[in-house]
LOKE-38915 format. One record per residue (C-alpha): residue in one letter; x, y, z. Coordinates in steps of 0.001 Angstrom, whole numbers, padded with zeros to 6 digits, always signed. Example, Ala and Ser with C-alpha at 12.3 -4.5 7.8 and 13.67 -1.06 7.14 Angstrom:
LOKE-38915
A+012300-004500+007800;S+013670-001060+007140;
end
This chain:
LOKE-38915
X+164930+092780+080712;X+163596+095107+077775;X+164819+095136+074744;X+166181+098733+073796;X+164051+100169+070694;X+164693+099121+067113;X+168199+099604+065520;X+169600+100669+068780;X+172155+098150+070571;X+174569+099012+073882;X+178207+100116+072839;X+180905+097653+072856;X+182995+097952+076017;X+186495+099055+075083;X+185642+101792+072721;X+186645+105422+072739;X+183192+106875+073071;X+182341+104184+075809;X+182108+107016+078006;X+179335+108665+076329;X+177536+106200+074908;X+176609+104688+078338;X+175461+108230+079654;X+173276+108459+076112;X+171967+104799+076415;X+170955+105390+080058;X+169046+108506+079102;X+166889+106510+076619;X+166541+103255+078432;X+165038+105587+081207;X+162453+106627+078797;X+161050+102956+077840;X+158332+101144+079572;X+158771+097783+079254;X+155075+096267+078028;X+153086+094032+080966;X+153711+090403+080638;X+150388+088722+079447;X+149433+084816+080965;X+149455+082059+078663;X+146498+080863+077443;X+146142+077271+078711;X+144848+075140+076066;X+143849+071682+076076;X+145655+068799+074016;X+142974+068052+070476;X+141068+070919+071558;X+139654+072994+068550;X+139975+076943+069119;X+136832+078778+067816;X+138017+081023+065209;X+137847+084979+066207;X+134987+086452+063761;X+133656+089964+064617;X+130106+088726+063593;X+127623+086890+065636;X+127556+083604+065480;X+124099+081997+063391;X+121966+079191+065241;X+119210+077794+064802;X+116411+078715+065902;X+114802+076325+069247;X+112081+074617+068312;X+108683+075598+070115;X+105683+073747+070529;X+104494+069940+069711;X+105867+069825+066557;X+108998+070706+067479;X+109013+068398+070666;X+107955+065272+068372;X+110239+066168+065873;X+113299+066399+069014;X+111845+062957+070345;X+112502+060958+066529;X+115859+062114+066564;X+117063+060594+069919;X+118145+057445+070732;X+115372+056526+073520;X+112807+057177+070737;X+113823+054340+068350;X+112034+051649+070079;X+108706+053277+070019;X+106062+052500+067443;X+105287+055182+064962;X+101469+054109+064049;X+098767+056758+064957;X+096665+055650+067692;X+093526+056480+065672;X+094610+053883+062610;X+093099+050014+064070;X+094866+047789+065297;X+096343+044344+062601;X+094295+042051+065374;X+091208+044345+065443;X+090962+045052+061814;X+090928+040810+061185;X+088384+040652+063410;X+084562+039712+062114;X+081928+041564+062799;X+079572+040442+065112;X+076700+039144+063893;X+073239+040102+064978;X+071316+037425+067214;X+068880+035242+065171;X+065236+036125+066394;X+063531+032526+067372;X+060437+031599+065025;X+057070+031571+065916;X+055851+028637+067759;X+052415+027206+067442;X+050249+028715+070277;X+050320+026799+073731;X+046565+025459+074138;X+045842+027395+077101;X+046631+030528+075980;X+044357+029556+072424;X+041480+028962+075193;X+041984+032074+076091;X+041611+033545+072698;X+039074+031551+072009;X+036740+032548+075180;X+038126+036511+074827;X+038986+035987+078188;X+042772+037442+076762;X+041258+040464+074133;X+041923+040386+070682;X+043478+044054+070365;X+042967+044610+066905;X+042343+042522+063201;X+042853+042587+059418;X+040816+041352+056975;X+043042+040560+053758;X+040057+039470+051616;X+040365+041472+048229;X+044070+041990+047989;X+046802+040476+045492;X+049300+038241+047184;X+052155+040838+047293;X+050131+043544+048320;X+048727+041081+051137;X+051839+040097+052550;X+053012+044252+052762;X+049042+044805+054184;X+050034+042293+056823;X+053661+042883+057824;X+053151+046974+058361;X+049982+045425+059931;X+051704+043384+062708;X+054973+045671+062755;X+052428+048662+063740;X+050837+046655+066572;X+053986+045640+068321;X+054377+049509+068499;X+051762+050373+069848;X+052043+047459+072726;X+049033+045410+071572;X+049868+041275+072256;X+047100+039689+070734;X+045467+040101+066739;X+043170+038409+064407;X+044384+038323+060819;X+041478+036865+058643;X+042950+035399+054920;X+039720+033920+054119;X+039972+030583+052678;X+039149+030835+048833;X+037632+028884+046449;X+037832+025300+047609;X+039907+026219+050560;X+042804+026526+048247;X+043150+030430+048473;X+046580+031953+047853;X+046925+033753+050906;X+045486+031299+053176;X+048233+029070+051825;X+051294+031967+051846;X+050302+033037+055387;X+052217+030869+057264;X+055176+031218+055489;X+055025+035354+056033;X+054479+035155+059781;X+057796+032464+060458;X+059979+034596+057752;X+062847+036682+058620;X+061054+040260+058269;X+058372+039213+061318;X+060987+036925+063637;X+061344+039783+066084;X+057450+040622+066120;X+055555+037346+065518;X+055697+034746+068788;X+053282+032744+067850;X+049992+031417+065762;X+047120+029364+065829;X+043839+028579+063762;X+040985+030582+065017;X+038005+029475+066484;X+034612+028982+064740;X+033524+031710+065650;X+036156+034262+064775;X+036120+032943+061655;X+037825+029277+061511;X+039842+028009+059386;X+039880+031383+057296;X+041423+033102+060352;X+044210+033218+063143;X+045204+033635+065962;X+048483+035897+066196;X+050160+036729+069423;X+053209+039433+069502;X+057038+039960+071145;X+056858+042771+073531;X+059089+045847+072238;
end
């Protein structure tokens, strides 16, 4: 039923003007339109109601591209478990680990007698020589190393390197020579030495073969 309008309430029955009054109320109850009943909001027990503003709600703004996907994957909980290292920084296991060492060249071994027959009889060519006679015995060992070094370059197997045998036969370089073909600078060139023959000059000479390349 609708309620009559503000200050206005139905005459008592009983009264004088009863009469009247009922004829008046009926006139302006006719005029009212009683307002449309409105449903009930249902609302869920501990939910919150958003609160009515007339502006937009902020948010933030998504988060585009790989940074923004690695940055969404730390935050979850599937992410924990996964390591954080780069995969460019080594490994614990690989950074302890030696480095290899380079294989140790064999030394020289004294020429095999067949192949000094050879040598001897020029049935296998002597490809080249160096005569040392007149140098110092730095400058003789440098002479000789570039000497040998430049001959395994060019492919040749088989020298003569003449050191002369010096006063007495106690020259320097006849007595260094052997020490500078079996040292660590001519392991991967020098495979092997003998004293020459008479005629290529004896004990003053020898007999060097060389590693292929």
């Amino acid at each position: 039923m609708a309620r009559p309008p503000s200050g206005k309430r139905p005459p008592k029955a009983g009264s004088a003007t009863s009469e009247d009054d009922r004829r008046i109320w009926g006139r302006v109850t006719a005029t009212v339109t009683p307002p449309a009943q409105r449903k009930a909001a249902r609302v869920t027990p501990g939910a919150v109601l958003p609160a009515v503003d007339d502006a937009p709600a902020l948010t933030a703004p998504p988060q585009r591209g790989v940074a923004g996907k690695k940055r969404t994957a730390a935050l979850t909980p599937a992410s924990a478990g996964r390591s954080t290292t780069p995969a460019s920084l080594p490994r614990a296991s690989e950074a302890a680990r030696p480095p290899i060492a380079p294989r140790a060249q064999p030394a020289p071994e004294e020429l095999e007698p067949g192949r000094k027959r050879r040598l001897t009889r020029e049935r296998d060519p002597i490809e080249a020589r160096i005569d040392l006679h007149g140098f110092g015995r730095f400058e003789a060992e440098d002479q000789l190393r570039g000497f040998l070094i430049g001959c395994q370059m060019r492919g040749l197997r088989s020298v003569l390197v003449i050191t002369g045998q010096g006063r007495r036969g106690g020259g320097i370089i006849r007595a260094s020579v052997h020490e500078w073909l079996t040292g660590p600078h001519l392991r991967g060139v020098v495979s092997g030495f003998a004293p020459a023959h008479r005629r290529h000059g004896g004990d003053g000479a020898l007999y060097v073969t060389l590693k292929g390349r």
